[in-house]
Structure formats: C-alpha cells, structure tokens
N, C-alpha and C positions, 0 to 999 in steps of 0.2 A: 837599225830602222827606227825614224821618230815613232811616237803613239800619242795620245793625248795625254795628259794629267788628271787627275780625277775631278778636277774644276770644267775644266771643256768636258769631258766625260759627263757630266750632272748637266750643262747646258744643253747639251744634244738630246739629251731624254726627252726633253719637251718638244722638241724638233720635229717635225714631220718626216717620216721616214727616209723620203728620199733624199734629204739634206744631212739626216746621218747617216745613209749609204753614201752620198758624194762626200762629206769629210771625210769619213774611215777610210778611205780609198784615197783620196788627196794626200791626207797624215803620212800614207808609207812610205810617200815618196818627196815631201817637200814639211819641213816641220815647221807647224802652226799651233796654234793656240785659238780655244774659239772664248770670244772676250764677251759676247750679251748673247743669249735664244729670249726665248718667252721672258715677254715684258709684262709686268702688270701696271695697274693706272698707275700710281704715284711715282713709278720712276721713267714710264712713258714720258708722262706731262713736265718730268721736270728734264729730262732731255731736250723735249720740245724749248722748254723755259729757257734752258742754258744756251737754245741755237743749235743742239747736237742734233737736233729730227727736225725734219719739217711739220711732221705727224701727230698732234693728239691724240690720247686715247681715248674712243677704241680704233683708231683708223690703220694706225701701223699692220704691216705683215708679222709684227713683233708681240702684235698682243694679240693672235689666235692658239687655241691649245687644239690642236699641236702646237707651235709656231709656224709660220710660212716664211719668216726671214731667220736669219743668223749670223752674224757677225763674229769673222773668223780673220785675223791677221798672221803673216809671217811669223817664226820666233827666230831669235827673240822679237819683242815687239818694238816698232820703233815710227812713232806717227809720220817723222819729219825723215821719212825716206823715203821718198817718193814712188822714184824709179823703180827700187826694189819691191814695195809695194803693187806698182802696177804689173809687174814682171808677176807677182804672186796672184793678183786676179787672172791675168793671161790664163796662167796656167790651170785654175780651177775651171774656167768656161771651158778649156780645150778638153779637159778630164768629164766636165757634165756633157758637153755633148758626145764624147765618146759613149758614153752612158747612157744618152740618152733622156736627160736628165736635162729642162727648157730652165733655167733659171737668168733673171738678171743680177746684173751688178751694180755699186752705186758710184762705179768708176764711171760707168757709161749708160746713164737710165734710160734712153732710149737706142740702146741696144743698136746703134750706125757705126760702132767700130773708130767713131770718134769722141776723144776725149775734151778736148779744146771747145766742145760746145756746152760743157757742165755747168751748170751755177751752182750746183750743190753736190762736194766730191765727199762721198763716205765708201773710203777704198775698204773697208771693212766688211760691207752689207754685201749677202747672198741671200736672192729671197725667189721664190720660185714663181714663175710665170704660170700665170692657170691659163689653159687653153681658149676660153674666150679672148682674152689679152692678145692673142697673135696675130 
C-alpha cells in the first residue's frame, strides 16, 4: 500500500483538514505525492511571475493557514503526461464525493465535466469549494 513521504506528509499539516482526510484516503489506494500546500508571499508571487498561478498573493486558496488548495500529482511525477494525469484527478473527485468532500480541480475550474474549455490547466491543484461558491 503507497503512503506519503514525509515531504507530502509536512505539506498536508498546513492543509485544512478535509484535504488531509481526502489524500490520506486517495494515497491507499492510487500513489501520489503532494508537491505545494500553504504558500506564503514570496513564492506565491513568484509563481504568479513565472506564469505558474494566475493568483498573487494573498488571493490564492494556497495562501490561507490552513491552506484551502493543495497540489497533489500521481507518482512518480510526470508533468508531460497527460492522460495519466487527468485519469489521477478523475479519480480524486470520485473519492471526495464519495466523502463527501465539494472540492474543485484545476483540470476543470468550472466544474462542467469539460476539459477542452480550460485556458489555464493546473492538473495538480485540489482546492475546496466553500459553500457560498455553489
């Protein structure tokens, strides 16, 4: 059975709860690695800088403590594989709604079950939908 490593392990701390109940649960059964939680300014904005967020800080779901986002990839990691990728978000949305658990993904930000209408694919990002949002 995967687990995390104690690098994902140290990321999820900051994590709002129910995003380290939904990977612990994910991990047993599909192995991942979780690669950014809690962001603070300087490497927010330089994210932002390199084109990797759309988000300055503080706007990200990456810079609240807890965290509200988490950025959790397949392992091994592998940016330029798509398919496998999106095959790995499927399967965390199917396990948070089991759960119960509302979150979005950055395969699909408006959450229509369509990918082809993205302009900005971050197949990494898990960030939890707050109730007002729905």
């Amino acid at each position: 059975m995967p687990n995390f490593s104690e690098t994902s392990t140290n990321y999820l701390l900051y994590c709002h709860h129910d995003l380290r109940e939904l990977f612990t649960r994910v991990v047993k059964d599909y192995d991942c690695t979780v690669v950014s939680g809690h962001r603070g300014e300087s490497e927010q904005n330089e994210l932002h800088r390199r084109g990797m967020s759309k988000k300055k800080f503080p706007e990200s779901k990456h810079n609240t403590l807890p965290s509200l986002a988490v950025d959790v990839m397949a392992y091994p990691v592998d940016w330029e594989a798509w398919e496998r990728n999106y095959m790995f978000v499927g399967y965390v949305l199917g396990v948070a709604a089991s759960m119960g658990i509302k979150v979005r993904a950055g395969a699909d930000w408006d959450g229509d079950g369509e990918i082809e209408d993205q302009t900005f694919h971050d197949l990494a990002h898990f960030e939890l939908i707050e109730e007002r949002e729905i």
